[in-house]
SESESE-677936 format. One line per field, with one value per atom (N, C-alpha, C, CB): x negated, y, z negated; residue in three letters; atom name; residue number from 1. Coordinates in Angstrom, 3 decimals. Glycine has a CB too. Layout:
BEGIN
u: [X_...]
v: [Y_...]
w: [Z_...]
drenro: [ALA_...]
padren: [CA_...]
gunu: [NUM_...]
END
This chain:
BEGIN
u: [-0.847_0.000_-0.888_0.961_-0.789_-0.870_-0.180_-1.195_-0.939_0.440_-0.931_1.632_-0.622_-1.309_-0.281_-1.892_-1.164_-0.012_-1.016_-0.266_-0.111_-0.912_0.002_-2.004_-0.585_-0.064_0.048_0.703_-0.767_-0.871_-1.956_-1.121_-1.375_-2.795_-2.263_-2.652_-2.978_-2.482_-1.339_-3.516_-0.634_0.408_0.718_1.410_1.418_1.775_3.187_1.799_3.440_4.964_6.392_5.137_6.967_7.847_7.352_8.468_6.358_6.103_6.604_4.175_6.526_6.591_5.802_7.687_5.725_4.753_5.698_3.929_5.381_6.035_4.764_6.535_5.117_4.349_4.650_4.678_3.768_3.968_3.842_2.778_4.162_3.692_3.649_5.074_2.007_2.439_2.531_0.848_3.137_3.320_2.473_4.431_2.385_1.450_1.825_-0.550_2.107_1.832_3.066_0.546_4.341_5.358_6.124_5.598_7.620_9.233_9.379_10.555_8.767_8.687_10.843_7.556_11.664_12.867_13.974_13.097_13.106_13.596_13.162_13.249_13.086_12.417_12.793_10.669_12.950_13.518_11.885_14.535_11.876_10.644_10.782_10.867_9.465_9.235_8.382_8.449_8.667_7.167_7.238_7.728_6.172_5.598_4.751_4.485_4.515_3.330_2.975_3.938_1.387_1.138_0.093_0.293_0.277_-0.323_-1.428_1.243_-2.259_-3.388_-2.873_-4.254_-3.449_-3.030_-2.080_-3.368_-1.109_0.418_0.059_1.822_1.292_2.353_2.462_3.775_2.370_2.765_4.776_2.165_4.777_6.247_6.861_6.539_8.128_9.048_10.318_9.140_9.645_10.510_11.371_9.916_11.384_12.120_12.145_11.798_13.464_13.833_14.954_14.765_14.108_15.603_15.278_15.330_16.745_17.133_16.770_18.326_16.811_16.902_17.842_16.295_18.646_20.100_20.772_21.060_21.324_22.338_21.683_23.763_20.138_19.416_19.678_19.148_20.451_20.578_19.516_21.386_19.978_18.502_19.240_17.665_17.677_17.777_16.601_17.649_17.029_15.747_15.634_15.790_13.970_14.314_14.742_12.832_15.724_16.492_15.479_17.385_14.014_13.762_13.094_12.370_13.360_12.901_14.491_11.274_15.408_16.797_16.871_18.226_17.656_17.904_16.699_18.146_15.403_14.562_13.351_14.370_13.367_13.103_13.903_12.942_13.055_14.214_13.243_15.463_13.819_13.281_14.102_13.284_13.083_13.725_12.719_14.371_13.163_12.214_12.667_11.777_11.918_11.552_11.461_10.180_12.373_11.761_10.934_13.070_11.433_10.795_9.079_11.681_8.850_7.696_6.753_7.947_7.876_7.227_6.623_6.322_7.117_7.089_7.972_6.448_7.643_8.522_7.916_8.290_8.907_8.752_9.299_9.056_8.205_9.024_8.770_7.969_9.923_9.897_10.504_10.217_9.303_9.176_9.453_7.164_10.378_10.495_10.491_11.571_10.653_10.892_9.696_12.566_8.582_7.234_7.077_5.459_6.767_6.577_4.970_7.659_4.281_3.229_3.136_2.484_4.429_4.358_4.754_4.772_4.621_4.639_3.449_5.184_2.323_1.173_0.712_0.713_0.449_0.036_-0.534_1.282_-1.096_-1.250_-0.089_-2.114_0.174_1.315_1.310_1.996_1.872_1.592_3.479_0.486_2.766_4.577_4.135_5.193_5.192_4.813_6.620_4.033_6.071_7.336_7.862_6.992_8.669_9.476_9.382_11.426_8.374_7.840_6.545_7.453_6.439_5.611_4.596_4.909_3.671_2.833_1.845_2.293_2.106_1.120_1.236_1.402_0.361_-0.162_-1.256_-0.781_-1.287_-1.926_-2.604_-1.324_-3.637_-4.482_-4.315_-5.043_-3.348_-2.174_-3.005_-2.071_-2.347_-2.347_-2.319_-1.228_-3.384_-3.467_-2.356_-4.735_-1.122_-0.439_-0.831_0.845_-1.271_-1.477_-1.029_-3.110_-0.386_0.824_0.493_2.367_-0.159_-0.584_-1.027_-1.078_-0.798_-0.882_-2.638_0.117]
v: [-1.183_0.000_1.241_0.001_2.301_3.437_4.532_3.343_5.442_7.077_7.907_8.016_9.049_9.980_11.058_9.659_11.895_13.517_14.613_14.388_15.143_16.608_17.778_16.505_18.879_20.136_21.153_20.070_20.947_21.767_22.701_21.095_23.864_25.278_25.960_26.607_27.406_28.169_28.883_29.008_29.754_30.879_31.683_30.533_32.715_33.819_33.711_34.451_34.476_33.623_34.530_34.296_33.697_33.588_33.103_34.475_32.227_31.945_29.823_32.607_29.637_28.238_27.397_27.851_25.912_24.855_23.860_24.447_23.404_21.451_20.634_20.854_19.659_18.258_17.439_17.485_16.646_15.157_14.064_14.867_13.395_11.829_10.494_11.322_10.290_8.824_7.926_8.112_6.924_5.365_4.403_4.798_3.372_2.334_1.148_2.813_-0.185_-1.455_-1.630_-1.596_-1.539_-1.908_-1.517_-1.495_-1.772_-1.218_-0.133_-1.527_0.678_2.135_1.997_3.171_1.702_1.945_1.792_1.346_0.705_-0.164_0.214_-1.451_2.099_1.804_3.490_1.031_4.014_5.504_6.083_5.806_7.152_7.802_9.097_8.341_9.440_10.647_11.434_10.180_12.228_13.943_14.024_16.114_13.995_14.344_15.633_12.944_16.086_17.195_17.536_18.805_17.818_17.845_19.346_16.201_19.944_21.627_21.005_23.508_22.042_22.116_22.120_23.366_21.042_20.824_20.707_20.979_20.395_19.706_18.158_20.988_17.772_16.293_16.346_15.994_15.114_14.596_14.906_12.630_15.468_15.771_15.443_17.349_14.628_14.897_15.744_14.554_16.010_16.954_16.551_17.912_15.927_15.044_13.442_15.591_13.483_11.593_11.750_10.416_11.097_10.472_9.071_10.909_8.697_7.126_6.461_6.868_5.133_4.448_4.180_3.267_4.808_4.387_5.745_3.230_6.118_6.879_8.470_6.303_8.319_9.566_10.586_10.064_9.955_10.756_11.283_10.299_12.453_13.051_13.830_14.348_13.784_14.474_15.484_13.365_16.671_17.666_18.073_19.065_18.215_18.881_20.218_19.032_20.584_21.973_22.919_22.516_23.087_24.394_24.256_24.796_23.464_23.686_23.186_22.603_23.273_23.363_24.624_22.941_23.961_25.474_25.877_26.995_25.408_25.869_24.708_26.618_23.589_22.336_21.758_21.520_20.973_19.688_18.718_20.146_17.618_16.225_15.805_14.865_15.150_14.113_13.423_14.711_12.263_11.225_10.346_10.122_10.040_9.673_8.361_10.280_7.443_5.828_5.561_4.666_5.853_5.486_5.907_6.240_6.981_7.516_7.090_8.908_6.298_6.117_7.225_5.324_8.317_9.056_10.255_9.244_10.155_11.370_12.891_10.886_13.739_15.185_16.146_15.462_17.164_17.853_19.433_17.537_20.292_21.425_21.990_21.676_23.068_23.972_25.716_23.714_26.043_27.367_28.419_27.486_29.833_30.476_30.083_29.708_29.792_29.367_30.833_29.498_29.805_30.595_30.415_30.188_31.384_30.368_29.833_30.534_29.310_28.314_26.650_28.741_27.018_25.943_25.233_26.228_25.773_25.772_24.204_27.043_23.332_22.271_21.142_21.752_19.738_18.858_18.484_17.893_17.720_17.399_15.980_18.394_14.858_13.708_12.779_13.104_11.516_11.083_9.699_10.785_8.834_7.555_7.103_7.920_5.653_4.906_3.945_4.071_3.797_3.056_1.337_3.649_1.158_-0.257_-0.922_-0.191_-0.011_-0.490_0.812_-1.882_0.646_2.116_1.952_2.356_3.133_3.207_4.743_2.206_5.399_6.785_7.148_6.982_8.612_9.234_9.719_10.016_10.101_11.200_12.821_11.189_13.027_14.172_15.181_14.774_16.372_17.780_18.931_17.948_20.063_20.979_21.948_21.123_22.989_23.825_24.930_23.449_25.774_27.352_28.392_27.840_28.769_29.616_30.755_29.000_32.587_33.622_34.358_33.566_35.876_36.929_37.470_38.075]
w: [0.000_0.000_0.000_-1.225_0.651_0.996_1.185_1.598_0.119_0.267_0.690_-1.851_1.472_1.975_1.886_3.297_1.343_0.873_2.091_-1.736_2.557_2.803_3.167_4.074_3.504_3.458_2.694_3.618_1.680_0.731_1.276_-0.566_0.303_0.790_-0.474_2.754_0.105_-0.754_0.010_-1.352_-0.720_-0.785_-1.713_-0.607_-1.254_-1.415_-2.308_-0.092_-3.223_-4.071_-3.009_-6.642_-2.479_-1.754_-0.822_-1.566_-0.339_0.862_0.693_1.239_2.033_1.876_2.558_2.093_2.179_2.294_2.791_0.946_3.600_3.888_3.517_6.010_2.535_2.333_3.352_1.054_3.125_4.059_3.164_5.310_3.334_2.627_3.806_1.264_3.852_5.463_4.359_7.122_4.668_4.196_4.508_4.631_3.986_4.834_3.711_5.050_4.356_3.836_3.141_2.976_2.940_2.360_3.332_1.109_2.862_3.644_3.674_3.098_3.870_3.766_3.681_5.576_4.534_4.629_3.545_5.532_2.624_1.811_0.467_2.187_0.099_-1.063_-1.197_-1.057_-2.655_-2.936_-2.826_-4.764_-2.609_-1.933_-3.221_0.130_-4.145_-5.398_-4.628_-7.021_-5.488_-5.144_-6.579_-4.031_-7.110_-8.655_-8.238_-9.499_-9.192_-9.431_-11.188_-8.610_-10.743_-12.198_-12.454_-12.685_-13.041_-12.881_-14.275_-13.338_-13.894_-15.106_-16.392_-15.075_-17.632_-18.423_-19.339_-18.469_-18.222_-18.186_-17.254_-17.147_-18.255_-17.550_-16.556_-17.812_-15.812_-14.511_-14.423_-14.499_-13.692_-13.857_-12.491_-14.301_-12.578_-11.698_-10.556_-12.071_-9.504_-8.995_-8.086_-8.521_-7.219_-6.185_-5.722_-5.175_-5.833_-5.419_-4.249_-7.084_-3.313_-1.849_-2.128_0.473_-2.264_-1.994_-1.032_-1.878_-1.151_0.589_0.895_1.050_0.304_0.914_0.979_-0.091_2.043_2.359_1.905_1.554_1.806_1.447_0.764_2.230_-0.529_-1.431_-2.369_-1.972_-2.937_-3.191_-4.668_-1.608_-5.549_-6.944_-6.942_-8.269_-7.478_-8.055_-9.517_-7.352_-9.957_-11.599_-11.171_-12.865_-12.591_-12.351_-12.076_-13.608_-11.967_-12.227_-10.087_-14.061_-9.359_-8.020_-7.122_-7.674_-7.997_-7.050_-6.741_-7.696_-5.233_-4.169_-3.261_-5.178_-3.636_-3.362_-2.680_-4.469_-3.254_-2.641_-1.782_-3.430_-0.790_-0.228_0.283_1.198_-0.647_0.234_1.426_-0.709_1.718_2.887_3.229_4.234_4.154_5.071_6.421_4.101_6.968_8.526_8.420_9.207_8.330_8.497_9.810_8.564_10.711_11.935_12.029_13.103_10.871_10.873_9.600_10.982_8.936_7.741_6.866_8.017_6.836_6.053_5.127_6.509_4.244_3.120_3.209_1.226_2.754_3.018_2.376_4.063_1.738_0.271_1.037_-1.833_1.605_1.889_1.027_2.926_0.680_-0.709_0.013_-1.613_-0.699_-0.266_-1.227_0.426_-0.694_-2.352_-3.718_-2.950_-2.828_-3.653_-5.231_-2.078_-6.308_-7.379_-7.830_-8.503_-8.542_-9.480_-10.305_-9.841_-10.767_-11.239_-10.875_-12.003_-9.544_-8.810_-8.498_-7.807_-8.541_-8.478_-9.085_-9.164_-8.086_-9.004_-8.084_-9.942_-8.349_-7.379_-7.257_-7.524_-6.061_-5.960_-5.344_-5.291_-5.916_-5.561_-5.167_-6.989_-4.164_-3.632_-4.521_-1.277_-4.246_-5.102_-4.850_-7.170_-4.679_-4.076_-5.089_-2.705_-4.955_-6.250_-5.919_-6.316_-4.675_-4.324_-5.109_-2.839_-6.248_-7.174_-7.448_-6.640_-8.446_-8.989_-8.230_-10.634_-7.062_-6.038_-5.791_-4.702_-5.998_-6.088_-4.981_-7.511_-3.870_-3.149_-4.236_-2.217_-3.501_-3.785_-4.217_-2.808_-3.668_-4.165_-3.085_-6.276_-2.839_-2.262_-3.173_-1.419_-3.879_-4.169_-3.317_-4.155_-4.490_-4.085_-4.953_-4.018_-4.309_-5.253_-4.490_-5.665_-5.871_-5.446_-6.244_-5.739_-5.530_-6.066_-5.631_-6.692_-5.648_-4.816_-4.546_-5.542]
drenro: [UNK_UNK_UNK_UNK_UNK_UNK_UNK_UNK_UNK_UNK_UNK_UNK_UNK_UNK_UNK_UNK_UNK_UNK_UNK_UNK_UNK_UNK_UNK_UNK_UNK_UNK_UNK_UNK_UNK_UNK_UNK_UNK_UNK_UNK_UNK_UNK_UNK_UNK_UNK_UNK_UNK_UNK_UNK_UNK_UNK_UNK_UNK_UNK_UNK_UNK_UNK_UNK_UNK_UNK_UNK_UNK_UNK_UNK_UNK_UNK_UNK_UNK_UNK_UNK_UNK_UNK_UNK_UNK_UNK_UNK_UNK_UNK_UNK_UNK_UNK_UNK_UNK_UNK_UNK_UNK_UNK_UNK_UNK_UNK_UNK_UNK_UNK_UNK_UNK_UNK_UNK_UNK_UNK_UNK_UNK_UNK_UNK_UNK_UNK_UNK_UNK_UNK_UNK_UNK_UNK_UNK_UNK_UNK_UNK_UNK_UNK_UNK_UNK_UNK_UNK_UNK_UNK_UNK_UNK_UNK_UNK_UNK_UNK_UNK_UNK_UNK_UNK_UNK_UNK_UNK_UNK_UNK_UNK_UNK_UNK_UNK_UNK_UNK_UNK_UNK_UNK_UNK_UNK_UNK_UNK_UNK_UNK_UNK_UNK_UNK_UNK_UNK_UNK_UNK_UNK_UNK_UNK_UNK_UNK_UNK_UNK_UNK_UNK_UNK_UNK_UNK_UNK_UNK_UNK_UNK_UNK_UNK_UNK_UNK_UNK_UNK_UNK_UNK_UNK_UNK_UNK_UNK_UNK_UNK_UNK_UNK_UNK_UNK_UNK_UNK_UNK_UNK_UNK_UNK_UNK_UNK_UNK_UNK_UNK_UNK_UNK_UNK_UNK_UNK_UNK_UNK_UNK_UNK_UNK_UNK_UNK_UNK_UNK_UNK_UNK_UNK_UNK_UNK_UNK_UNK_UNK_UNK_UNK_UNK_UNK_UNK_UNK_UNK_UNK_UNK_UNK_UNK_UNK_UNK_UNK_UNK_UNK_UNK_UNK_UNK_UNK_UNK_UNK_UNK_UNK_UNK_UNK_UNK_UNK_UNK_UNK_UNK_UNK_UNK_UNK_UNK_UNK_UNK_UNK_UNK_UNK_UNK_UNK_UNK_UNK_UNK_UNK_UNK_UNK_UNK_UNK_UNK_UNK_UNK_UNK_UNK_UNK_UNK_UNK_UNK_UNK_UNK_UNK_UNK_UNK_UNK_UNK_UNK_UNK_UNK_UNK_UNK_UNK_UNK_UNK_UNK_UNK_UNK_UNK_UNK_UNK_UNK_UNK_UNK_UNK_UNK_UNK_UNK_UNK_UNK_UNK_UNK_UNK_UNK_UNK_UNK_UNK_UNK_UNK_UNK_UNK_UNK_UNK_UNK_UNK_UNK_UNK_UNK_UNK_UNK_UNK_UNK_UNK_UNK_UNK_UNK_UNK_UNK_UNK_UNK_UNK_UNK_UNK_UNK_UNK_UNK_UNK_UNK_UNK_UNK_UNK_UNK_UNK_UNK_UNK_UNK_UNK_UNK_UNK_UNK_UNK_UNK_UNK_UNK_UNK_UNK_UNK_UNK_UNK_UNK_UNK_UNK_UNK_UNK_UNK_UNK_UNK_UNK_UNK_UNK_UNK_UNK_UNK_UNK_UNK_UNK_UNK_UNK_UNK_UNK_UNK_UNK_UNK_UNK_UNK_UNK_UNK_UNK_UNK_UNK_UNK_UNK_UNK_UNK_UNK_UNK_UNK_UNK_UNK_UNK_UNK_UNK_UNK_UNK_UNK_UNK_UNK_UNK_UNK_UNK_UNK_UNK_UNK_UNK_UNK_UNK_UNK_UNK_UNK_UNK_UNK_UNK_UNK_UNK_UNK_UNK_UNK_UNK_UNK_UNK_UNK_UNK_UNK_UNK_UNK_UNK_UNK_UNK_UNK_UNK_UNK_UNK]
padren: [N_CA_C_CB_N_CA_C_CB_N_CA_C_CB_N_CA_C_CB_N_CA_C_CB_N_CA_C_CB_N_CA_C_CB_N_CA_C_CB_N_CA_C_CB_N_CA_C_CB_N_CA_C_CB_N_CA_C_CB_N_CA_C_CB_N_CA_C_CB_N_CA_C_CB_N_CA_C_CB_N_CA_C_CB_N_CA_C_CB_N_CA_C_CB_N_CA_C_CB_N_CA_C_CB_N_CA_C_CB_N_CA_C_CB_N_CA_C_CB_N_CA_C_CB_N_CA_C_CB_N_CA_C_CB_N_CA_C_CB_N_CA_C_CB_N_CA_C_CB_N_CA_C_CB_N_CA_C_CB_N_CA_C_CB_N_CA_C_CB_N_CA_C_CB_N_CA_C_CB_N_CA_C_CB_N_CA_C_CB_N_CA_C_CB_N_CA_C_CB_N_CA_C_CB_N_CA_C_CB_N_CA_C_CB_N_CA_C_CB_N_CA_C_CB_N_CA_C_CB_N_CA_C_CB_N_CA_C_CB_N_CA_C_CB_N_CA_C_CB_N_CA_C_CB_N_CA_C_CB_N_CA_C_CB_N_CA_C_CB_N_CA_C_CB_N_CA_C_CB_N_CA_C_CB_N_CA_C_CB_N_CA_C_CB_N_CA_C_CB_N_CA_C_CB_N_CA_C_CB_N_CA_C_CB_N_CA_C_CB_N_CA_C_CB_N_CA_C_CB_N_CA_C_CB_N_CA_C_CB_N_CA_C_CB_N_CA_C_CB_N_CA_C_CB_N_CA_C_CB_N_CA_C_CB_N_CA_C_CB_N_CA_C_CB_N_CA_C_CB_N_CA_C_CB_N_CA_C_CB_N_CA_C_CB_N_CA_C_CB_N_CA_C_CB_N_CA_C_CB_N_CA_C_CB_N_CA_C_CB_N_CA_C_CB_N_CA_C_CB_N_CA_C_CB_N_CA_C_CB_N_CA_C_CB_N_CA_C_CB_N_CA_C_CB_N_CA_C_CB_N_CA_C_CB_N_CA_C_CB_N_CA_C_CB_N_CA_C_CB_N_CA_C_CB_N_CA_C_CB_N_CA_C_CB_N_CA_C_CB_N_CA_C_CB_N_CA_C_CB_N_CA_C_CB_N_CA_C_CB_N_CA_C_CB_N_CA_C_CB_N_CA_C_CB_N_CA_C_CB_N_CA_C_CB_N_CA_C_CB_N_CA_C_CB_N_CA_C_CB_N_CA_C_CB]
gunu: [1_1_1_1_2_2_2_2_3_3_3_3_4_4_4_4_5_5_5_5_6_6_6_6_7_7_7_7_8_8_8_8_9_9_9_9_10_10_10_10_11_11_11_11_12_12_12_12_13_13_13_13_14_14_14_14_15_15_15_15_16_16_16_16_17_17_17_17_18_18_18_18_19_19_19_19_20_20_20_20_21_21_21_21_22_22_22_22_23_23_23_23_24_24_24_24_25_25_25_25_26_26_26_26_27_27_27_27_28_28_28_28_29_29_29_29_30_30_30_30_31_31_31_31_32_32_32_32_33_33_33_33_34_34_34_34_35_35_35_35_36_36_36_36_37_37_37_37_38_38_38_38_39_39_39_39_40_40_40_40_41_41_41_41_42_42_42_42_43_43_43_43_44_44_44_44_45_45_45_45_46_46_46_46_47_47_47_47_48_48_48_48_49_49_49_49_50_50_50_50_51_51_51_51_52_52_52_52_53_53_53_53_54_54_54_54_55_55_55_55_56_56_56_56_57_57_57_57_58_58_58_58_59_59_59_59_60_60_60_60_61_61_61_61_62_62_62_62_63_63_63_63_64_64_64_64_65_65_65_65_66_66_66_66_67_67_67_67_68_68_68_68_69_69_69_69_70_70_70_70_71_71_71_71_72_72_72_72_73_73_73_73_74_74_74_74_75_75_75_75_76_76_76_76_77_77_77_77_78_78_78_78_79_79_79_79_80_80_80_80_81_81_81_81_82_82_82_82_83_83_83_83_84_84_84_84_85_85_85_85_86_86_86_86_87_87_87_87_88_88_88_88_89_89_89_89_90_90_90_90_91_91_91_91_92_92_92_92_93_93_93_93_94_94_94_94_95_95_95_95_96_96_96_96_97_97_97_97_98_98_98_98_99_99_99_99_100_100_100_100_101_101_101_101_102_102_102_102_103_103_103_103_104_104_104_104_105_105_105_105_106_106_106_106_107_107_107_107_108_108_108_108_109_109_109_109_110_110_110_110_111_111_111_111_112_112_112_112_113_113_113_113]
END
């Protein structure tokens, strides 16, 4: 199994970022697809879940309205478009599949004028 994150940079607060997440080595179709992120000396925290089914999707309250997952089976990949960027959004940002504890490398997001 394989997660690859990218798209992270920096920005500007109101500006926005699309993640990527490629897949590799499982059902990519067959499995709820996360975006975690974890900021300097804070918790690994949860921000987005799409299902594999019927692509339903959850956000923590403080990136609703302003996040959106989604994903590409055919591409095998997941996708966290971040808008309305804050700094305190600022963090690595890692995907991870609910096909067992398998973690990317994550993508640096810094978010600051």
């Amino acid at each position: 199994v394989q997660l690859v994150e990218s798209g992270g940079d920096w920005v500007q607060p109101g500006g926005s970022l699309r993640l990527s997440c490629a897949a590799s080595g499982f059902a990519f179709q067959n499995y709820d697809m996360k975006w975690y992120r974890q900021a300097p000396g804070k918790e690994r925290e949860l921000v987005a879940i799409i299902s594999s089914r019927f692509d339903s999707t959850s956000y923590v309250s403080s990136v609703k309205g302003r996040f959106t997952i989604s994903r590409d089976n055919a591409k095998n990949t997941a996708y966290l478009q971040m808008d309305n960027l804050k700094p305190e959004d600022t963090a690595v940002y890692y995907c991870h599949t609910s096909a067992g504890d398998y973690w990317g490398h994550g993508t640096q997001v810094t978010v600051s004028s």
